[in-house]
C-alpha positions as semicolon CSV with decimal commas, in nm:
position;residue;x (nm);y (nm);z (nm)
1;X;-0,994;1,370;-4,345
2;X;-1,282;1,122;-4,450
3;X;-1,656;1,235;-4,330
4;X;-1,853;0,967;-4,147
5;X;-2,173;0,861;-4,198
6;X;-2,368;0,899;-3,889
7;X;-2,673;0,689;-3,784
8;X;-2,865;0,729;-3,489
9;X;-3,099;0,435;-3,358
10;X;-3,471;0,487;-3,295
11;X;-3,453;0,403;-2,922
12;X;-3,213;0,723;-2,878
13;X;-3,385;0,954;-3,110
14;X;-3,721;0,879;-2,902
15;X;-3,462;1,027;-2,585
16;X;-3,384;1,296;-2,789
17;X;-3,753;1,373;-2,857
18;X;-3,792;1,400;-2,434
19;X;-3,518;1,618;-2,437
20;X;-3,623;2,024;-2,405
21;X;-3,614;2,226;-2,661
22;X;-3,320;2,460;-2,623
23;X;-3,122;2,136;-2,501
24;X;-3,183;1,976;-2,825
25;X;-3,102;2,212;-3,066
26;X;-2,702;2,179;-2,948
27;X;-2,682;1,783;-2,929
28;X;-2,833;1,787;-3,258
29;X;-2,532;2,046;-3,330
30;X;-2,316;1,782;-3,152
31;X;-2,419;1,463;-3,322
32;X;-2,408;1,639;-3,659
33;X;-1,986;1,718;-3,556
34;X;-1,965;1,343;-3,565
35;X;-1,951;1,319;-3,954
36;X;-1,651;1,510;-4,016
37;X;-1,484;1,451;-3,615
38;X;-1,579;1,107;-3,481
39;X;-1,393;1,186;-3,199
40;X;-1,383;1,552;-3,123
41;X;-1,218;1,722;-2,833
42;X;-1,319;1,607;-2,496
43;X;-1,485;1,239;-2,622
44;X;-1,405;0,964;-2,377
45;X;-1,395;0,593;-2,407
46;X;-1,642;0,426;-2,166
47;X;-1,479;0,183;-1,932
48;X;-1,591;-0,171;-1,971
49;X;-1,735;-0,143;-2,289
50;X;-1,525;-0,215;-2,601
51;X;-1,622;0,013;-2,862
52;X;-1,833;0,298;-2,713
53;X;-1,763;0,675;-2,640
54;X;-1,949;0,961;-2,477
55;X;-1,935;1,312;-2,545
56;X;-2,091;1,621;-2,311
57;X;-2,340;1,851;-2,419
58;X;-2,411;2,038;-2,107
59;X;-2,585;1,844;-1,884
60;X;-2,645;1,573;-2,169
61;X;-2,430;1,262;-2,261
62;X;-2,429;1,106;-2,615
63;X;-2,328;0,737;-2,633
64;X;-2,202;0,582;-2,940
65;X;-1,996;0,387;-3,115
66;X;-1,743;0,450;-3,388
67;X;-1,695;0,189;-3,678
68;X;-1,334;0,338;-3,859
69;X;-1,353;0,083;-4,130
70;X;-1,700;0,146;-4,282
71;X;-1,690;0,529;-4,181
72;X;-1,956;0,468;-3,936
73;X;-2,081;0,658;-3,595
74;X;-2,395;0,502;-3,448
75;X;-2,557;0,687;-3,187
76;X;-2,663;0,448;-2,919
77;X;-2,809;0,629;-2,653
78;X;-2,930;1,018;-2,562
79;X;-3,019;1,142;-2,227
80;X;-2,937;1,333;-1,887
81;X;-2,564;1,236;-1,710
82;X;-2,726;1,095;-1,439
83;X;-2,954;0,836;-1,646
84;X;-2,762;0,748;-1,939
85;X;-2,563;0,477;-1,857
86;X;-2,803;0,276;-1,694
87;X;-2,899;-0,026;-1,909
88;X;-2,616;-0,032;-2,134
C-alpha cells in the first residue's frame, strides 16, 4: 500500500485553529490516517463536486481531495457539520 503525502491549505488550518481543544487533537488524528488510508472507512464522495470527500470526526467534517497519481490528499476545508459546506 503506497503512503500519501498529505497537505493541508492555510485557509483550513486557520478552521482548525478555531476548533476546541479536545476536538482537535482527534481530526489531527484523522487527517494524519490520510497518509497511509486516503479513503478510510466511512469517507464519502460529496455530490456535485468531482473530486472531493468528507470524513466525520464527531461533530466535525474534513473536506478534501485525493490526487491517486501524485500520492496526494489536500485538505480543503475544516469545520462544524453544519458550516462546512457552505462556500465550496
Amino acid at each position: 500500500m503506497a503512503t500519501y503525502t498529505v497537505s493541508i491549505l492555510p485557509s483550513a488550518l486557520g478552521q482548525l485553529a478555531e476548533v476546541p481543544r479536545h476536538d482537535q487533537k482527534r481530526i489531527e488524528e484523522r487527517i494524519d490516517g490520510l497518509a497511509a488510508h486516503s479513503r478510510p472507512p466511512g469517507v464519502k464522495k460529496l455530490k456535485g463536486e468531482s473530486d472531493l470527500f468528507r470524513l466525520r470526526s464527531g461533530n466535525y467534517r474534513i473536506i478534501y481531495s485525493i490526487e491517486d497519481v501524485r500520492l496526494m490528499v489536500l485538505v480543503i476545508s475544516v469545520g462544524h457539520r453544519r458550516d462546512v459546506y457552505r462556500g465550496l
